[in-house]
C-alpha positions as CSV (number, residue, x, y, z in Angstrom):
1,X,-30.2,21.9,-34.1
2,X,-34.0,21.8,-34.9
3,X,-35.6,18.4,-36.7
4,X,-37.9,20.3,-38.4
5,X,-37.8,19.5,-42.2
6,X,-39.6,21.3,-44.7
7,X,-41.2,19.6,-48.1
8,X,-39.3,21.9,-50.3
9,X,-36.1,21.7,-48.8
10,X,-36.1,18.2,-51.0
11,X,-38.2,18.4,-53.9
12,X,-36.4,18.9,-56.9
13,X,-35.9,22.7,-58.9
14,X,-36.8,23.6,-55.7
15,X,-35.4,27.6,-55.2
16,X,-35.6,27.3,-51.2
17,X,-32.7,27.3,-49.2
18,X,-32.1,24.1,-47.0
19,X,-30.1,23.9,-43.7
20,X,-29.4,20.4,-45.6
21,X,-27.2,22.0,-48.7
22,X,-25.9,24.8,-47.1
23,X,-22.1,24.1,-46.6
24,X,-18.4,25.6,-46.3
25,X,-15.5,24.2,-47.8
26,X,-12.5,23.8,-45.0
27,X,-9.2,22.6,-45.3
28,X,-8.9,18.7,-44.2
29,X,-9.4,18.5,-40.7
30,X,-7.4,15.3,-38.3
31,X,-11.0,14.1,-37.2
32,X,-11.2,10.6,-38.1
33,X,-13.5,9.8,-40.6
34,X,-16.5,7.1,-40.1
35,X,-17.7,5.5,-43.4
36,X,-21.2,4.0,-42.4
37,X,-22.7,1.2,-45.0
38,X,-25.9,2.3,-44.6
39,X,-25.2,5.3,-46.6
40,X,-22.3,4.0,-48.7
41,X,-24.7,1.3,-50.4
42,X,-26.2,4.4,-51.9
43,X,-22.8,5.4,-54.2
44,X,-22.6,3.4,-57.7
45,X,-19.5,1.4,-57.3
46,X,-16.5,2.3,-60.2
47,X,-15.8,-0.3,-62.8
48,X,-12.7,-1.8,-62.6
49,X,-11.2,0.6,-65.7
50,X,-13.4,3.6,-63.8
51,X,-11.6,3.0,-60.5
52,X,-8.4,2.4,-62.3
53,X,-8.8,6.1,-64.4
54,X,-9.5,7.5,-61.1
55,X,-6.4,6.1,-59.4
56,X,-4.2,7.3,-62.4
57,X,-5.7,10.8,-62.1
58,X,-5.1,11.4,-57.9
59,X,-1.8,10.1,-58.7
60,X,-0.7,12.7,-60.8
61,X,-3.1,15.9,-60.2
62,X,-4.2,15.1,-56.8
63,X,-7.7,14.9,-55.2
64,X,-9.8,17.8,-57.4
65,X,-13.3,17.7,-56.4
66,X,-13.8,17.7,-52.5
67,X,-15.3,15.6,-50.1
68,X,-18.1,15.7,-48.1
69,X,-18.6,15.3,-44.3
70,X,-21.2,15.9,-41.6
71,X,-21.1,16.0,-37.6
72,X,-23.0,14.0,-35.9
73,X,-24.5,15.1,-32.5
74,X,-22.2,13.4,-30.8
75,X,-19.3,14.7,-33.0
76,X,-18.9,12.0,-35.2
77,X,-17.6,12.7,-38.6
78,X,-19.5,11.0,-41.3
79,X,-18.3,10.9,-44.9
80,X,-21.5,11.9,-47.2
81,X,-20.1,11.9,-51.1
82,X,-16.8,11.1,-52.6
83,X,-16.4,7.7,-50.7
84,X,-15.0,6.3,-53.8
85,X,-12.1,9.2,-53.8
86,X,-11.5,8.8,-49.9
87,X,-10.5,5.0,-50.3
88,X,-8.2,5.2,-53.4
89,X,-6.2,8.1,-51.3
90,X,-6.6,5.9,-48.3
91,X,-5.1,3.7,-50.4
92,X,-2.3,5.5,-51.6
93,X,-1.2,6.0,-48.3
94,X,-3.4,9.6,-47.3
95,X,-2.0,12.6,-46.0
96,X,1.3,10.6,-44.7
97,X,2.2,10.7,-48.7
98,X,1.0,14.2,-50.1
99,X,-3.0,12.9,-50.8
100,X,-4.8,15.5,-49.4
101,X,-8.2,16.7,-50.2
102,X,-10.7,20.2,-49.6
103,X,-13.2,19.3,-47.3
104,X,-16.9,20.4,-47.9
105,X,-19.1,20.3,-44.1
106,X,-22.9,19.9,-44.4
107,X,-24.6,21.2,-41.6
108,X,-26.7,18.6,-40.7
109,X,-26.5,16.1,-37.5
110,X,-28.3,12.8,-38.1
111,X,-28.5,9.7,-40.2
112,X,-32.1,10.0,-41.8
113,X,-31.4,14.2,-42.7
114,X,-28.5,12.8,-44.3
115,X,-30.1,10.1,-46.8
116,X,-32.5,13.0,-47.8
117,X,-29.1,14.7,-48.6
118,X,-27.7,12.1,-50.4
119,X,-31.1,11.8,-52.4
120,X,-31.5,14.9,-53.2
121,X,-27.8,14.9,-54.4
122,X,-28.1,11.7,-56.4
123,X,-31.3,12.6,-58.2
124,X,-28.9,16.2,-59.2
125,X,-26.7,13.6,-61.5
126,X,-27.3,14.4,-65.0
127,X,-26.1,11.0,-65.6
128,X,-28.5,8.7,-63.8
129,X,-30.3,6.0,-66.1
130,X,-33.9,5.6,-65.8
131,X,-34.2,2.8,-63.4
132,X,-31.5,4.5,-61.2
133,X,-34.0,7.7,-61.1
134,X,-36.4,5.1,-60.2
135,X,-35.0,4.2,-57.1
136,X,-34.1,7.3,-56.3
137,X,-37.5,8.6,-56.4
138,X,-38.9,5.5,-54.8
139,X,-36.5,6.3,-51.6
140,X,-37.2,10.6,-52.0
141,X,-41.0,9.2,-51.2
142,X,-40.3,6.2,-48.5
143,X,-37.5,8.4,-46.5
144,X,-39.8,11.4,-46.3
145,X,-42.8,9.6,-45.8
146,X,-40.8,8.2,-42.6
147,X,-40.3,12.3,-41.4
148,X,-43.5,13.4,-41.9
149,X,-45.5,10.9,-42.9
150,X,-48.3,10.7,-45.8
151,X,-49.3,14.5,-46.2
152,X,-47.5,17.6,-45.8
153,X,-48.6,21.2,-46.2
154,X,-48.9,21.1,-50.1
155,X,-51.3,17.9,-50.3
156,X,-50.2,14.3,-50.2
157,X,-46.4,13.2,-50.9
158,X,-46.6,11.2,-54.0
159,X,-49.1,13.8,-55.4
160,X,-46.3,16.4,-54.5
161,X,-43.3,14.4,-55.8
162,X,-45.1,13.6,-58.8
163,X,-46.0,16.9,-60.1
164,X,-42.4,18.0,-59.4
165,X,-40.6,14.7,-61.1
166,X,-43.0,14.9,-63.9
167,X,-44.9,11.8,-63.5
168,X,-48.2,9.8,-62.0
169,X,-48.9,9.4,-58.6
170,X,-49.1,5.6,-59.2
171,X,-44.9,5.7,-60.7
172,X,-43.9,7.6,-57.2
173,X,-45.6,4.5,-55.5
174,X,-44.4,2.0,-57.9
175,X,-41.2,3.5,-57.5
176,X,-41.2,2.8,-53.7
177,X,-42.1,-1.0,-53.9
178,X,-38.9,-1.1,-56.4
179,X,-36.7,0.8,-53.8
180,X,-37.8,-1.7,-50.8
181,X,-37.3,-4.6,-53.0
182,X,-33.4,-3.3,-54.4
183,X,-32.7,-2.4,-50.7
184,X,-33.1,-6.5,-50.1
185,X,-31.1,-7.6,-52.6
186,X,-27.1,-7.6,-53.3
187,X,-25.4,-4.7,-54.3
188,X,-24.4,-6.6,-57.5
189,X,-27.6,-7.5,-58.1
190,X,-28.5,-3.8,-58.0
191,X,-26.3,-2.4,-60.0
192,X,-26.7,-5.3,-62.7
193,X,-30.3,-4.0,-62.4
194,X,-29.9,-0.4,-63.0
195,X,-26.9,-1.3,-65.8
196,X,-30.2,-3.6,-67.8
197,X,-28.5,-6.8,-67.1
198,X,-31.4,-8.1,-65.5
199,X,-34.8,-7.6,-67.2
200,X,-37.5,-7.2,-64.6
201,X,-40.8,-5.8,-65.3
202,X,-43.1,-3.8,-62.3
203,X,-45.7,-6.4,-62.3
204,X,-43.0,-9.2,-61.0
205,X,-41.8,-6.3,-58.7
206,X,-45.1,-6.3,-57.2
207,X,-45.9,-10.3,-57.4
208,X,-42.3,-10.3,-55.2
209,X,-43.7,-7.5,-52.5
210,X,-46.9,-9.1,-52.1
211,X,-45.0,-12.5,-52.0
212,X,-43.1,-11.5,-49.0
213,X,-45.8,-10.4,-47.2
214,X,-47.7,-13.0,-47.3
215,X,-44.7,-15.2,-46.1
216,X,-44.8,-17.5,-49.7
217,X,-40.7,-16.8,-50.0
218,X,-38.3,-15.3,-47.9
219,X,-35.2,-12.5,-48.4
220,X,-32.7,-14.9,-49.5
221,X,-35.0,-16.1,-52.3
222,X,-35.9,-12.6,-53.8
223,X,-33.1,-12.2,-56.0
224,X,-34.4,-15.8,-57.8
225,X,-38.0,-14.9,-57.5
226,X,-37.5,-11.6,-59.4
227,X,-35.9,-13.5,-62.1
228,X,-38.5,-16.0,-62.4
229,X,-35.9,-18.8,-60.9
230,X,-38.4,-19.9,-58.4
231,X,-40.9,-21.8,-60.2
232,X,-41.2,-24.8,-57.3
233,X,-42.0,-22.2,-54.8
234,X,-44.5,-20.0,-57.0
235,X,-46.3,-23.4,-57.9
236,X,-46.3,-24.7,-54.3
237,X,-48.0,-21.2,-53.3
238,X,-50.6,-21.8,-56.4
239,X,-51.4,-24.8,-55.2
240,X,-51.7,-24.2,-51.5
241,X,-54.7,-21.6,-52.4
242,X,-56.1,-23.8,-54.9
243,X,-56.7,-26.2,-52.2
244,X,-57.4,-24.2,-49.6
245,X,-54.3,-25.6,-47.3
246,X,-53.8,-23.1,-44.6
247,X,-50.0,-21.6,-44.7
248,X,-48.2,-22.7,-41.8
249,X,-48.0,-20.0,-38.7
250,X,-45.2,-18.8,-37.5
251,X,-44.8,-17.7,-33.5
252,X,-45.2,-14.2,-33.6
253,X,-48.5,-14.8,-35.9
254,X,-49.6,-17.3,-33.1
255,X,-48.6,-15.2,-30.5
256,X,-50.0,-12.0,-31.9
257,X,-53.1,-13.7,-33.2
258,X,-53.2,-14.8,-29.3
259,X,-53.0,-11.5,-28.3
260,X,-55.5,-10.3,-30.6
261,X,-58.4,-12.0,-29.1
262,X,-57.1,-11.2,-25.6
263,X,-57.5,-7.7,-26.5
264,X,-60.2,-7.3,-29.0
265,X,-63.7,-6.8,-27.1
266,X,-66.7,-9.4,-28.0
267,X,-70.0,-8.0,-29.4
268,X,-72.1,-9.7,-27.1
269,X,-71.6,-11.6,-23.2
270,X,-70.6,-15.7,-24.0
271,X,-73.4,-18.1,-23.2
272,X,-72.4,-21.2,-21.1
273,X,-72.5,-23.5,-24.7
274,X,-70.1,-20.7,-25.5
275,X,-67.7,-21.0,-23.1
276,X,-67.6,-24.2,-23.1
277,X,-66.8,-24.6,-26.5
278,X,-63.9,-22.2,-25.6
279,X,-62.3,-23.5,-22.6
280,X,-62.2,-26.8,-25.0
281,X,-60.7,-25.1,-27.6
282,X,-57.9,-23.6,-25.2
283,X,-57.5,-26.9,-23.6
284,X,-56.3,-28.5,-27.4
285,X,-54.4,-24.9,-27.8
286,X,-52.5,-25.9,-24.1
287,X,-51.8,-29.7,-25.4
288,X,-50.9,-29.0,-29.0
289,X,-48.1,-26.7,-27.9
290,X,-47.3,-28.8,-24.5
291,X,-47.8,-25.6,-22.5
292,X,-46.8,-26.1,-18.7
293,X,-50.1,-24.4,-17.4
């Protein structure tokens, strides 16, 4: 099956035809069925009274809607939508006690065709709240901008996501610093996010991005940082710029800081001053590591 992915196969109100939604429904097949994380993070979990309501309803009409699968190359079959349907019959004890279900096949054979899938599908929901669009959005731009990367036949992405959602350049962007961030943090966290439980403007979103780049907190701390439950480690990062206090390195930045001046070509030949100055400086760069050299 060809790679190739065309803009408009995921760009919403788009009229074009995509090898990603064209599908045939098929009665349940006896492959086993792999439900990958990566993808199930994606669904919005049920409520307890949502799960429960579902439960009732497969219990006495059956599974309605079906479910959706794709192959992978190496034969795999991945569940794609209705992951909260396929546990409750799973559940309920499956085919062995009369839960069956239609099954709908996607004809598409990898992991990052179907995310654009389940974007594209997500983004269809007429029910999505604003910062759920959000994300979406954010992922529709850092997902394709992994395929094809920043331009595509039409102009840049954001520019062409933009137009098509509606909205500025700068929100598609915005919206993809919010989708990295949410993809580091719990899935209750998440959701409390997207249900306004947690009140988080785009500036802190940004303070947190920039943050972790620069090393000033790490993953585990986000979730705190975002809600403004980090003030000793904000303060301690103030006051490392006010005074000028370098931030500690870690090895890879020594070792790729290393390598950069290995690598990088001088401007000019080293005079003998010069090189002695360096050979001293890699002598204290051998003892203040204890390097067996």
């Amino acid at each position: 099956m060809s790679n190739e992915i065309n803009i408009g196969d995921f760009l919403p109100n788009s009229n074009k035809s995509s090898k990603l939604i064209d599908s045939k429904k098929e009665e349940m097949s006896t492959d086993s069925v792999h439900v990958l994380p990566e993808l199930k993070k994606w669904i919005r979990p049920l409520t307890s009274s949502e799960r429960q309501n579902l439960k009732e309803s497969i219990e006495k009409e059956g599974v309605r809607d079906p479910l959706t699968f794709f192959y992978m190359e190496n034969g795999q079959k991945i569940l794609l939508d209705g992951h909260n349907r396929f546990e409750i019959v799973n559940e309920l004890g499956g085919a062995d006690y009369g839960y069956e279900f239609e099954e709908v096949i996607v004809d598409i054979d990898n992991i990052e065709d179907a995310k654009l899938w389940m974007i594209k599908n997500q983004i269809g929901k007429r029910n999505l709240s604003k910062r759920e669009m959000s994300f979406y959005r954010g992922h529709h731009y850092l997902t394709h901008k992994g395929q094809v990367g920043y331009t595509t036949g039409r102009g840049k992405l954001y520019d062409v996501l933009a137009k098509e959602y509606g909205v500025g350049k700068n929100t598609i962007l915005r919206d993809a610093t919010i989708a990295e961030l949410l993809d580091q943090v719990s899935d209750d966290f998440k959701h409390a996010y997207f249900d306004g439980e947690h009140s988080i403007t785009i500036a802190k979103f940004e303070d947190a991005s920039k943050a972790l780049a620069a090393e000033e907190i790490v993953v585990e701390d986000l979730e705190k940082y975002l809600l403004n439950e980090l003030e000793a480690v904000e303060k301690k990062a103030s006051t490392r710029a006010v005074n000028n206090i370098p931030k500690p390195f870690t090895f890879n930045k020594v070792n790729k800081t290393i390598r950069t001046l290995i690598d990088t070509p001088l401007d000019k030949e080293l005079g003998k001053a010069e090189k002695l100055s360096m050979e001293e400086s890699i002598k204290e760069l051998i003892s203040k590591y204890e390097l067996d050299i």
